[in-house]
C-alpha positions in Angstrom: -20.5 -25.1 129.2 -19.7 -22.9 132.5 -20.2 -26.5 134.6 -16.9 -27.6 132.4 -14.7 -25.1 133.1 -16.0 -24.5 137.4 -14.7 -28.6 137.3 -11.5 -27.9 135.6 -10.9 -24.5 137.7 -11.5 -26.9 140.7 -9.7 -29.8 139.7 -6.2 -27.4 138.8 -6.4 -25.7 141.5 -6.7 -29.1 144.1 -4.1 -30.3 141.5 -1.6 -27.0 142.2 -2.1 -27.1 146.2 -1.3 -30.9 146.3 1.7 -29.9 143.8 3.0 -27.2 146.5 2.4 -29.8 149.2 4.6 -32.4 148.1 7.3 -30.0 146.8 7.4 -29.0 150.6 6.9 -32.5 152.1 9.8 -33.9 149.8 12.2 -30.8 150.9 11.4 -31.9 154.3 12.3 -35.6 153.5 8.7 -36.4 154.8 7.5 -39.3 152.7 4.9 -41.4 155.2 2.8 -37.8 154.9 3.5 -37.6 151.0 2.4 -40.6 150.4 -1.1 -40.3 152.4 -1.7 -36.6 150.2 -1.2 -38.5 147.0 -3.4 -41.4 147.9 -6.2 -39.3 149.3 -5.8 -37.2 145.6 -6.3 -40.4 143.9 -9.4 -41.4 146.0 -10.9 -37.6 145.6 -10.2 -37.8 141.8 -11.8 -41.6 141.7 -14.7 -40.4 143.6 -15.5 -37.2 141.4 -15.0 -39.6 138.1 -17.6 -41.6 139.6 -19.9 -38.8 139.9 -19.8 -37.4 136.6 -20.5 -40.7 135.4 -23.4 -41.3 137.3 -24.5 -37.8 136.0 -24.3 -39.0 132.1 -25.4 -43.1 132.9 -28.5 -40.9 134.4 -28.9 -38.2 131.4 -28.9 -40.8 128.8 -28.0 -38.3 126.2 -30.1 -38.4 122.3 -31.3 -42.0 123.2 -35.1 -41.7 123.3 -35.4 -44.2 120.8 -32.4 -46.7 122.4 -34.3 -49.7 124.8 -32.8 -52.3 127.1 -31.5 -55.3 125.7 -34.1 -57.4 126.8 -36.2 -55.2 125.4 -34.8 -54.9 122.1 -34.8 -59.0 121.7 -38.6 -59.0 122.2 -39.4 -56.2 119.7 -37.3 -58.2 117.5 -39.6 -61.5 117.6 -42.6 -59.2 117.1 -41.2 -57.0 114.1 -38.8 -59.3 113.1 -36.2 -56.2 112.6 -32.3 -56.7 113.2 -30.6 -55.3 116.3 -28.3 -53.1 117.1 -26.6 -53.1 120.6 -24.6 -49.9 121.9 -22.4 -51.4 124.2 -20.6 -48.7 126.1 -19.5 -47.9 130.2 -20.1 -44.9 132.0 -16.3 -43.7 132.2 -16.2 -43.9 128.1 -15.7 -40.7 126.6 -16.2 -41.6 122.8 -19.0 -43.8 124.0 -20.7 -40.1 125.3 -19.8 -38.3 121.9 -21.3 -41.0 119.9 -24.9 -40.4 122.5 -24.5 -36.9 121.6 -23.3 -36.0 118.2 -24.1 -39.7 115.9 -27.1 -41.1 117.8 -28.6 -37.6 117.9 -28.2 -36.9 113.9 -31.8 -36.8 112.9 -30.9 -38.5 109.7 -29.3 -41.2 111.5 -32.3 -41.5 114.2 -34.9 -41.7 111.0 -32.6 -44.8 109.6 -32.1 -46.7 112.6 -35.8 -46.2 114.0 -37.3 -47.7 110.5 -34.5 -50.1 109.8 -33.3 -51.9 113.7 -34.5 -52.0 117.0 -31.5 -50.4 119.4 -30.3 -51.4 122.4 -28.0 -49.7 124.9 -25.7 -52.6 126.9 -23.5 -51.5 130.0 -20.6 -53.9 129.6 -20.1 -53.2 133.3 -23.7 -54.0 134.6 -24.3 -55.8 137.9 -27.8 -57.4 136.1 -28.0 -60.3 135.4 -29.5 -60.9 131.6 -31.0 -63.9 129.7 -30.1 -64.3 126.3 -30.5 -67.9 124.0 -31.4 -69.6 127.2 -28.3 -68.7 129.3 -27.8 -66.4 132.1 -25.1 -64.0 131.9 -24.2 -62.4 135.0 -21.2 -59.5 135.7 -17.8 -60.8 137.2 -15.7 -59.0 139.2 -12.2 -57.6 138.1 -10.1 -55.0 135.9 -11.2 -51.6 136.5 -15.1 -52.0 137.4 -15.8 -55.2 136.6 -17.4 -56.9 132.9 -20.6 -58.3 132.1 -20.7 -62.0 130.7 -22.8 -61.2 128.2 -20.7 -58.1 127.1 -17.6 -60.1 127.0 -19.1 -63.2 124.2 -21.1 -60.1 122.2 -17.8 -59.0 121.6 -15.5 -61.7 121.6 -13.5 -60.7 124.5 -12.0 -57.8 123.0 -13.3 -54.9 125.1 -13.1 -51.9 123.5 -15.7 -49.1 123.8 -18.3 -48.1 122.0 -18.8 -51.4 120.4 -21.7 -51.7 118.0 -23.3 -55.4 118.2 -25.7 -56.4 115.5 -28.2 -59.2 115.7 -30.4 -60.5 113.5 -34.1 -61.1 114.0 -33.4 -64.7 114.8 -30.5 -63.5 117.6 -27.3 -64.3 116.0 -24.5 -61.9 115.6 -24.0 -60.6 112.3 -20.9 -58.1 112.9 -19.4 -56.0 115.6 -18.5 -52.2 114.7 -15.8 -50.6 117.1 -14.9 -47.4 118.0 -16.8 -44.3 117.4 -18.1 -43.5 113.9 -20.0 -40.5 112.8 -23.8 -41.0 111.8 -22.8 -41.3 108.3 -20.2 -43.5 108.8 -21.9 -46.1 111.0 -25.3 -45.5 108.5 -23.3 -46.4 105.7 -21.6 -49.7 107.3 -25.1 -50.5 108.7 -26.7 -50.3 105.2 -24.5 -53.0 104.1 -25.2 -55.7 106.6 
């Protein structure tokens, strides 16, 4: 993808000036002005992160089929079908691949769509969500902040993606982490 490589070409070259900047400012035993370049970097770098995360939480990549949680509990009393809940955060790179490559597998799509209603959960949400009666609400701290509800679906061991699943009746019947290929996670979900 040409987009990849402009950003990379960009980001070396900012990289490579700030580089030949310091080198100088150190030589010159000028530390106050070194120490504003590398802060700036790190606000420049923090602020293009958050942009190409915006870009993906807004592409939503091979998730047509993939509903909002609240959404995904009220299919389930109609159809009475188990649930499974993608949680992920924007900044998650294996959280991306999985959207791309095992949620896009048609074989996998086919399974899931006849067998679960899916849900995609930002464990850094600022939402507020019912579930069982309670609300869970997002708390401030670590990098961008957790969601409640994230945190008990996964027994406070954040790690991304997580794979929740629910039962019809809402109660959690196992937590899958880290990425798995379609048939991988097909095969673990077949035997829940």
């Amino acid at each position: 993808d040409f987009s990849i490589w402009k950003q990379f070409a960009y980001n070396f070259a900012s990289i490579l000036s700030l580089h030949i900047a310091c080198s100088k400012l150190i030589q010159m035993k000028n530390i106050s002005i070194l120490a504003i370049l590398l802060t700036a970097s790190i606000f420049v770098q923090s602020c293009i992160d958050q942009a190409q995360a915006s870009t993906y939480s807004a592409q939503e990549i091979g998730t047509e089929s993939w509903t909002s949680f609240e959404n995904a509990i009220q299919n389930s009393q109609k159809n009475q079908k188990k649930i499974i809940v993608d949680v992920y955060t924007d900044w998650c790179k294996w959280c991306k691949v999985m959207d791309e490559k095992t949620f896009n597998d048609p074989q996998f799509k086919t399974f899931i769509e006849s067998n679960f209603n899916t849900a995609k959960l930002n464990a850094e949400q600022q939402e507020t969500i019912r579930f069982k009666g309670k609300n869970y609400e997002w708390i401030k701290g670590n990098r961008k902040g957790q969601h409640q509800l994230a945190m008990e679906l996964l027994d406070g061991q954040m790690a991304y993606p997580s794979i929740v699943v629910l039962d019809a009746d809402l109660n959690k019947l196992k937590v899958i982490r880290g990425y798995k290929t379609a048939a991988a996670l097909k095969e673990i979900l077949s035997n829940i």
